[in-house]
Backbone bond lengths (Angstrom), bond angles and torsions (degrees), N, CA, C in turn:
res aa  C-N    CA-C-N  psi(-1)  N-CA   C-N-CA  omega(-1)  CA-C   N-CA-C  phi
1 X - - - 1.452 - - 1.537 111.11 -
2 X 1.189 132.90 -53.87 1.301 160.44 157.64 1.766 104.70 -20.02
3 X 1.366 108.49 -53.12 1.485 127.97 -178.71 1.499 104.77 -68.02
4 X 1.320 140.38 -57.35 1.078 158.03 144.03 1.597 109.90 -12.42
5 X 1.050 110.39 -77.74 1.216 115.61 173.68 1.470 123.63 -41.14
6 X 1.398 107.08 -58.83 1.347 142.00 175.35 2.185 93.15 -44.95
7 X 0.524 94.84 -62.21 1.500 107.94 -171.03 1.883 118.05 -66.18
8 X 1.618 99.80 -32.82 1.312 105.64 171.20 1.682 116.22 -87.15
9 X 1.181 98.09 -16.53 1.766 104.24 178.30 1.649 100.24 -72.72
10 X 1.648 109.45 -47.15 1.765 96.02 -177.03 0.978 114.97 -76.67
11 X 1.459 131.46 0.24 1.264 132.58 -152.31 1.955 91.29 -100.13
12 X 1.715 109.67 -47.35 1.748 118.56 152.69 1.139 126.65 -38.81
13 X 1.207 107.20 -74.53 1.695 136.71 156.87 1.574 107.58 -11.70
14 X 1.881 123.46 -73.22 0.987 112.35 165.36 1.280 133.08 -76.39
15 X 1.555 153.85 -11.61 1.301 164.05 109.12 1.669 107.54 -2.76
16 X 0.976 108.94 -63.92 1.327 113.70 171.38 1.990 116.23 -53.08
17 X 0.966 112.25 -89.38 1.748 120.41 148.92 1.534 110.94 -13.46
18 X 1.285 114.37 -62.46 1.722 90.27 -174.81 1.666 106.21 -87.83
19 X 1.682 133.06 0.18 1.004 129.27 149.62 1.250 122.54 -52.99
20 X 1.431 113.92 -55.58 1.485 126.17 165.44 1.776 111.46 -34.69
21 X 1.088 125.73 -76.31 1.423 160.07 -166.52 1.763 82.90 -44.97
22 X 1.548 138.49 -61.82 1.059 132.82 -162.02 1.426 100.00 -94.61
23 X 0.959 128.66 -48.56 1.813 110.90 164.74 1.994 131.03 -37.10
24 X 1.432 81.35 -49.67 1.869 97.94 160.85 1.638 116.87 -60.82
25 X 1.253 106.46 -45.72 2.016 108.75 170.05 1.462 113.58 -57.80
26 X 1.147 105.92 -40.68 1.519 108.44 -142.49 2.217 84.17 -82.25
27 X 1.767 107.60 -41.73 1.258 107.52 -153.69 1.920 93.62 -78.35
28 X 1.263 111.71 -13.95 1.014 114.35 -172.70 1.748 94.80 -77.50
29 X 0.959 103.62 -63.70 2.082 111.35 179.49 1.465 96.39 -45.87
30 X 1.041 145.71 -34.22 1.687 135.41 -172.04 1.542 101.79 -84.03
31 X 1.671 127.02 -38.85 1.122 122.46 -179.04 1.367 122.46 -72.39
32 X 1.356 122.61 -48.09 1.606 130.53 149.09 1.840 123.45 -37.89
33 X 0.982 89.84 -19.45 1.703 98.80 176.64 1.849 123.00 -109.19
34 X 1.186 101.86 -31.34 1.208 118.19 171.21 1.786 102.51 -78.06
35 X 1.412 135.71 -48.63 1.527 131.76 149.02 1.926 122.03 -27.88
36 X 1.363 90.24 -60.15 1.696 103.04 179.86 1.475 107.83 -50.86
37 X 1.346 92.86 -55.47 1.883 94.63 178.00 1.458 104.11 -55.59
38 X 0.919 145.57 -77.02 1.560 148.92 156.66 1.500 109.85 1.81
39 X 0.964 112.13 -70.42 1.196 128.91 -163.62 1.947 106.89 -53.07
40 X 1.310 85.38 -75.11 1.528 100.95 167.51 1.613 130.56 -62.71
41 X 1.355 118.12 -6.23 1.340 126.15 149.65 1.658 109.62 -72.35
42 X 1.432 112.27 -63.94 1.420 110.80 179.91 1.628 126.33 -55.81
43 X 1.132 105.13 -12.86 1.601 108.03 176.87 1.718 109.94 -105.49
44 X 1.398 105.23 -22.63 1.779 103.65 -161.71 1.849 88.15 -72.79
45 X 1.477 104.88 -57.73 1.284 128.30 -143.36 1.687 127.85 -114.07
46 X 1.740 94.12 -16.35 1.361 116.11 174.48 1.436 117.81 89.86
47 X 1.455 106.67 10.67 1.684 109.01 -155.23 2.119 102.84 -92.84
48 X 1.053 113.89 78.15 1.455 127.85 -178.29 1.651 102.47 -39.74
49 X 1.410 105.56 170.91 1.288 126.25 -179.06 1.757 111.35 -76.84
50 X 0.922 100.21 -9.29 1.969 99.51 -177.36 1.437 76.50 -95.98
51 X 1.272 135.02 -85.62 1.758 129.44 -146.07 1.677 100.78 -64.29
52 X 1.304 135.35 12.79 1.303 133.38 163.47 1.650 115.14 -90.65
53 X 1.647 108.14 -35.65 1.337 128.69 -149.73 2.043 81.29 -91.21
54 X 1.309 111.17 -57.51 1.526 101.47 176.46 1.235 129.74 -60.94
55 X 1.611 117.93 -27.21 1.500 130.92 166.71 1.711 97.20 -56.35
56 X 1.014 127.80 -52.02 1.310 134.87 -150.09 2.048 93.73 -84.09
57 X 0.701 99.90 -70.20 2.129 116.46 161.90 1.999 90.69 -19.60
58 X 1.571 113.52 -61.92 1.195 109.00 -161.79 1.878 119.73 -93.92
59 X 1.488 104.15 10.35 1.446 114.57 -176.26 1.543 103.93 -55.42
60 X 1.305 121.19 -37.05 1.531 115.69 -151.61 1.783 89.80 -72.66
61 X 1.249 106.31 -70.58 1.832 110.96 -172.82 1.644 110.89 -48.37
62 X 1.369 122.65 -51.36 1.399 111.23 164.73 1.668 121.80 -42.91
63 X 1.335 113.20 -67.42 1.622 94.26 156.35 1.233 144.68 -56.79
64 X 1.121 124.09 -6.06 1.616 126.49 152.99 1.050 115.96 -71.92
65 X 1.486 112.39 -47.98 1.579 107.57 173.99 1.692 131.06 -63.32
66 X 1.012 121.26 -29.34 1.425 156.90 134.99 1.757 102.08 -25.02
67 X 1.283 116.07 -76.21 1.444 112.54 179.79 1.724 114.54 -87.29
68 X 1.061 123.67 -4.04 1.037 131.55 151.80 1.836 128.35 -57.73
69 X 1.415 85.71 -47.46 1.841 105.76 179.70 1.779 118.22 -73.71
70 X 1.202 95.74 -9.37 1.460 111.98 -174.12 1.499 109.60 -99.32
71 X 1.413 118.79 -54.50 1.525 99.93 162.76 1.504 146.68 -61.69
């Protein structure tokens, strides 16, 4: 019984771990990319991280207004 057990815990144990392992890639690939974009707005065009963060703050009402203007 003991063995069993023993065997279903690593069997969790690793499931868990390589869940981990692809959550960490994936959040790491969104953070490196979400920077780049940054980066390359602020240098192409001048557009800083505050006037991105309020553009982004004001997406929801611009698209309403947007689908609003259309009907």
């Amino acid at each position: 019984m003991e063995l069993v057990i023993f065997i279903a815990a690593g069997v969790v144990s690793w499931l868990v771990f390589t869940w981990l392992l692809r959550v960490v890639k994936t959040t790491l690939k969104t953070a490196f990319l979400v920077a780049a974009i940054v980066m390359i707005l602020q240098i192409t065009i001048g557009v800083g991280p505050d006037q991105l963060w309020q553009a982004i703050a004001e997406l929801p009402q611009q698209l309403g207004q947007l689908f609003n203007d259309q009907s």
